[in-house]
N, C-alpha and C positions, 0 to 999 in steps of 0.2 A: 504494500500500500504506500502511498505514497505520505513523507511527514513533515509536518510542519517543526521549523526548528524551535526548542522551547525557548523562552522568552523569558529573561530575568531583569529584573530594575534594580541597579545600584546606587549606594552611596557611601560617600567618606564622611567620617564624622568627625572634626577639631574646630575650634576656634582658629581663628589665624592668628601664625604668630603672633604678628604686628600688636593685637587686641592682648594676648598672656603679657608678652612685652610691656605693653602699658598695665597692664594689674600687678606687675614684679613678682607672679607665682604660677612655677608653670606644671607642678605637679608630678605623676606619671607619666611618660615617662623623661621627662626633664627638659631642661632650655638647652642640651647641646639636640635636642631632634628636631628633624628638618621637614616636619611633619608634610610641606607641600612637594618636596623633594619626593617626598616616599610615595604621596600619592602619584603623581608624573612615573614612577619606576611599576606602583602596585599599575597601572591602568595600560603601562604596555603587555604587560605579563597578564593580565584577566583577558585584551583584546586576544591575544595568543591563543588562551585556554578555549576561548569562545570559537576562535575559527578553527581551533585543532577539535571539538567536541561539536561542532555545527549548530550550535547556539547563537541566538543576540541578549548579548549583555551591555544593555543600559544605561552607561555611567552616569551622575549625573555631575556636569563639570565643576561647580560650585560645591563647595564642601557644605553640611548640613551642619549646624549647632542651633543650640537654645530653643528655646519653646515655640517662638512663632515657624523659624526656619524649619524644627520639627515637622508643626501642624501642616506646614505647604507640601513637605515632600510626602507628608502621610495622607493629604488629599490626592495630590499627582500620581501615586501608588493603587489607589483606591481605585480613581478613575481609568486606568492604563489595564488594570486586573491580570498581572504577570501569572506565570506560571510558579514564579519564586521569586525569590528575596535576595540581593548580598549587601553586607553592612560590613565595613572596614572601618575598624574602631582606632583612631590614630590618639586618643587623648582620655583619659583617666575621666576626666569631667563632664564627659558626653556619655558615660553610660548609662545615666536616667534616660537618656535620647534613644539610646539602643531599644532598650526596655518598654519606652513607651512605644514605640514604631513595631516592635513583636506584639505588644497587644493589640494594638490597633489594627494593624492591618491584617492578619491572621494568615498570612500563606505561607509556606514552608522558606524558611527563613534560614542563611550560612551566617555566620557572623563571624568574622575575619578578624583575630587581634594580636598584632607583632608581640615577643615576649616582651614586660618589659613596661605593659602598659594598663595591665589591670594585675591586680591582688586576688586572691583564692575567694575572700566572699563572694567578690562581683564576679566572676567566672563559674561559683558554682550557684548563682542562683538563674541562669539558665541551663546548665550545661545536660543536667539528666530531662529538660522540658521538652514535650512531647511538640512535636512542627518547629524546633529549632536544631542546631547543629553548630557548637561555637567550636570554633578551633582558636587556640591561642600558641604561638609557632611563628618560629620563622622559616619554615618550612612552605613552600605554599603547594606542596602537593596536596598538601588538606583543603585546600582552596580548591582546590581542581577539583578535588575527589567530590567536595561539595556540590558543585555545578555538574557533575556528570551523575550525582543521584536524581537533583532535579531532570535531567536532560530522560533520564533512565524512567522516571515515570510518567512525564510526557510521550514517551513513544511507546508505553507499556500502553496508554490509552487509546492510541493511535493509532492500536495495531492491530491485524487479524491472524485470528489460526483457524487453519483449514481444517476440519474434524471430516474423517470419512469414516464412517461409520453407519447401523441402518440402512432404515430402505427408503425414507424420505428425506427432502430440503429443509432446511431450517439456519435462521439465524438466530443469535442474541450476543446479549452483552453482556461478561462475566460483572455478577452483584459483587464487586470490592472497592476499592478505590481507587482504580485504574478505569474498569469497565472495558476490558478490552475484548475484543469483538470474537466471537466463536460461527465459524458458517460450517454448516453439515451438508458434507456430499452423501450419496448412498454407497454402499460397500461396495454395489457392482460396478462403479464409476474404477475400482482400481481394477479388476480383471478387464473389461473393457480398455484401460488405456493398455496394460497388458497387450492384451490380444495383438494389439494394433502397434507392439513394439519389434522391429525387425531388430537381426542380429546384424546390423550396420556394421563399417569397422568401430565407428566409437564405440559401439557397446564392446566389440570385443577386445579392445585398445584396454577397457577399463577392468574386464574378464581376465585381460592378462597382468594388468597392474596387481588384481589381487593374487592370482596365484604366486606371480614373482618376488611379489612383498610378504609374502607369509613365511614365517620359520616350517613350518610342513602345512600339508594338506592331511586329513586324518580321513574322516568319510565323506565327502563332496566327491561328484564326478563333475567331469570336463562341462556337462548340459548345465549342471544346477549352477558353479559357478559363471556359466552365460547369464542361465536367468537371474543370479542375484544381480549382474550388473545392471540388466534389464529395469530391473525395479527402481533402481536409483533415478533412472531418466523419467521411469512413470510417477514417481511422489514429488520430483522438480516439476514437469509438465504439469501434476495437476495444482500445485503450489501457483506457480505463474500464471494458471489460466483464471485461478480464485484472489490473484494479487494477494498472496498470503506473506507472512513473514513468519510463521512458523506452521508448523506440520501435526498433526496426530492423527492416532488411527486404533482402530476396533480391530488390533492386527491378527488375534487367536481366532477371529472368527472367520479371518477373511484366505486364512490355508487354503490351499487346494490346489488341483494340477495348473489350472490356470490363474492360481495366485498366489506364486510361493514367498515364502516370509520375507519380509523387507529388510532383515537385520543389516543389512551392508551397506543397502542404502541408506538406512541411520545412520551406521559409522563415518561413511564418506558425507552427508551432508553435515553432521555435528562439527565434524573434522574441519569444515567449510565457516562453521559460525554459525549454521540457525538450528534452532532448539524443536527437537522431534521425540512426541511422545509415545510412548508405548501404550497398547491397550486402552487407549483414549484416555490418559489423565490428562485431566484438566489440570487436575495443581502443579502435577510435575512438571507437564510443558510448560504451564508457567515461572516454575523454579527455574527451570533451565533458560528461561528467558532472560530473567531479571542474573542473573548469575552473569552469561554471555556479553550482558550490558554492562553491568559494574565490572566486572572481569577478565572481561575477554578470554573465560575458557570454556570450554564447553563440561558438558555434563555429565555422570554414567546414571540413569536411574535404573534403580537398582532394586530388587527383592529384601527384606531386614532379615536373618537369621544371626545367629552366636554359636559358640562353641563355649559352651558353659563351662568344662573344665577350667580351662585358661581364662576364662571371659573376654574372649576376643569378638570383638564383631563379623559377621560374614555375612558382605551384600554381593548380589550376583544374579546376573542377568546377560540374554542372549543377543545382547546386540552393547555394543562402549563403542565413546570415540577413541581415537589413536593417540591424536593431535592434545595432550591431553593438558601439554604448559599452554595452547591456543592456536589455531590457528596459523600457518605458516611455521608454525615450532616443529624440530623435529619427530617423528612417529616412535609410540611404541612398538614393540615387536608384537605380533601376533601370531597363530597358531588359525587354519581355519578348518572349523568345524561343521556338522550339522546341527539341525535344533534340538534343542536338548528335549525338549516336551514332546515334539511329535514324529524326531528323527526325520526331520526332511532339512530340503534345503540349505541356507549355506545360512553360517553363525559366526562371528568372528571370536578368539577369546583373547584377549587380548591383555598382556602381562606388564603388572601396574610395578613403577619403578620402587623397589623395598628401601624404605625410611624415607620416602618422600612424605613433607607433610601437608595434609587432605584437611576439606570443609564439608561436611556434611552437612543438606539443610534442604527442610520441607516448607514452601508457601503452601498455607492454606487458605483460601480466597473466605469469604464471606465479612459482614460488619458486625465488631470489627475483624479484620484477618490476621492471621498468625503466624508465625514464624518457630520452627525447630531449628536449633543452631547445636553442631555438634565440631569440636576438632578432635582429631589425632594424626596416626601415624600410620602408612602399611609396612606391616610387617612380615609379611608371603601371601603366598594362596596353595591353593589345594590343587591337587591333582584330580584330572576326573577320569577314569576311576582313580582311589577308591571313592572321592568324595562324589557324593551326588549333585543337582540341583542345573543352575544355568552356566551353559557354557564359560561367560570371564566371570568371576568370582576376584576378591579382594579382602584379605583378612588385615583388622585394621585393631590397632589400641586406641580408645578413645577417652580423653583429658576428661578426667574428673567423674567418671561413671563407672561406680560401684557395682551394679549389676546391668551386664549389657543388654538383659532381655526386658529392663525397664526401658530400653529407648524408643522415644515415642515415634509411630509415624508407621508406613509401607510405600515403597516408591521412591523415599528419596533419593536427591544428588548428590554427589559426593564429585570434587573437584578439587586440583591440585592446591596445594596453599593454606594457609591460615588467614582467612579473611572472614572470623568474627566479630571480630570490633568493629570494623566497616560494615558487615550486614547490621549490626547492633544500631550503628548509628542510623542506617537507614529505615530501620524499623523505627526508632525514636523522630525522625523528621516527618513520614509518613502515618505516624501512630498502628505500629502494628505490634501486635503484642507477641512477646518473643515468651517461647518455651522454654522450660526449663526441666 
């Protein structure tokens, strides 16, 4: 679909010098800061952030202070009705200003403040509020990171996933705080594109990519590994012809001679950057969305089981990406298999790099929505045989969980990295309540 860039209104907030100057008190953080200096250096660097993230941000050239200069920017705010907020707090004395412009104007709000310039009261009587985000730092990846949450749930809202599934058309709009759009094709829409898929060279260009990329073949013959490439061109074609930006599908139901399992076409499109759900979840394609967007890596969802002696985690499922530091990042190795449930068709398993560390984490849509946040570490996998279950499997430790058969959720994603305190903050700016 096509999106509109989100849209932030800025401002800096100081007295000018000249005005400290004549009062002989300049407070936090002192008479050697060059407070317009900094903003002229902060406004090339937000322009930067905004064309690298395809946003328009705001500036507004006049610095904001005191009550009345307040009230004007908190009507221009009002009137203009952004997507979000950024406040660059250059001076000690203007935090009443911050404060009032987050109540007032109520849209998810970054609040920018060099070290140096406010003290732990004033920092911690926003910092845990729910639609705000203070970063205080001279660091301004937290600035960035800021503006690409907002950017991330403007195109959450903006966006459509293709659900094939059933035997009728349907649309709607997921009930959260995104709203983001769900169209249903019916199941036979994929045997039909199927049908109508020749073995071109490119299908078989990409038949041969995956044999030559895999550490062995175990049971796929030469046909199946045609038609899994097959499938990959049928879930893009019918993505493109719904202007979708994400994919899911009714896939256990949709087996059969003339519709063998997509799992590869998963991998290669994850591998690619867009979020493809299994068995039509909704929340997991969602997860995998907003993941993709803050992160840029794709996602495994995954089945939950443990292994209670050890208490190790074990999620596992017949389709992962490769690509799993992000897109353009080098590939895991894999192994390709059959499907592990129905023994047909081709499965990739694909072998997760040992002591990398991983984010576990389930959206779940509704008001208000929710968030499972889990880290740890993988620390092997299983063989199959002996072990049973889905083809790539992932055995992980996971921070701070006494027993692993209490973690909550089925389906989740699980991605390279430790990025809890970023999900944390973004569930805190959009008010989503995080599990625990």
């Amino acid at each position: 679909m096509r999106h509109l860039p989100a849209e932030v209104s800025g401002a800096f907030l100081y007295p000018p010098t000249e005005l400290l100057r004549k009062r002989g008190y300049y407070s936090w953080p002192g008479a050697g800061f060059d407070a317009e200096g900094r903003q002229k250096e902060y406004a090339e660097v937000i322009g930067s952030i905004s064309r690298r993230l395809g946003m328009k941000i705001s500036l507004r050239r006049e610095p904001v202070y005191g009550p009345e200069g307040v009230g004007r920017f908190v009507g221009e705010v009002k009137e203009k009705g952004p997507d979000g907020l950024l406040l660059v707090l250059l001076q000690k004395g203007e935090w009443g200003s911050v404060v009032r412009i987050v109540d007032e104007v109520g849209v998810p709000t970054v609040v920018f403040v060099p070290v140096g310039v406010l003290l732990n009261p004033q920092i911690n009587q926003l910092h845990r509020r729910k639609g705000v985000y203070v970063v205080s730092s001279l660091d301004i990846e937290g600035l960035e990171y800021g503006m690409r949450m907002i950017g991330t749930a403007k195109w959450m809202g903006e966006s459509r996933i293709v659900n094939v599934a059933g035997d009728e058309e349907a649309d709607f709009r997921v009930e959260d705080i995104f709203g983001t759009q769900v169209r249903t094709v019916p199941l036979r829409r994929y045997s039909e594109e199927f049908r109508r898929t020749q073995a071109t060279e490119e299908v078989r260009k990409l038949a041969r990519l995956y044999s030559e990329g895999a550490l062995k073949v175990v049971e796929p013959s030469e046909e199946d590994i045609l038609n899994s490439a097959k499938t990959y061109f049928v879930c893009k074609r019918i993505m493109e012809s719904e202007e979708a930006d994400a994919f899911m599908m009714d896939c256990l139901r949709a087996i059969g001679p003339e519709k063998p399992v997509p799992c590869m076409a998963y991998m290669s499109l994850r591998d690619e950057g867009v979020a493809m759900g299994c068995q039509s979840d909704l929340d997991a394609t969602l997860t995998q969305m907003l993941l993709l967007r803050l992160f840029g890596r794709p996602g495994f969802q995954q089945n939950a089981s443990c292994d209670t002696w050890r208490n190790h985690y074990y999620g596992a499922h017949c389709t992962c990406p490769t690509r799993l530091g992000g897109p353009g990042e080098p590939p895991e190795p894999y192994i390709l298999r059959n499907h592990a449930e129905t023994g047909t068709g081709v499965s990739p398993q694909v072998i997760w790099r040992k002591g990398q560390e991983v984010t576990m984490v389930h959206y779940i849509h509704g008001r208000p929505p929710s968030m499972a946040i889990y880290t740890g570490r993988v620390v092997g996998r299983y063989d199959m045989p002996p072990a049973g279950g889905c083809r790539t499997n992932v055995e992980l430790v996971l921070d701070g969980v006494e027993d692993v058969c209490e973690v909550k959720g089925m389906h989740q994603t699980i991605i390279y990295g430790d990025h809890a305190k970023k999900l944390r903050s973004f569930c805190q700016l959009y008010g989503i309540e995080v599990i625990d």
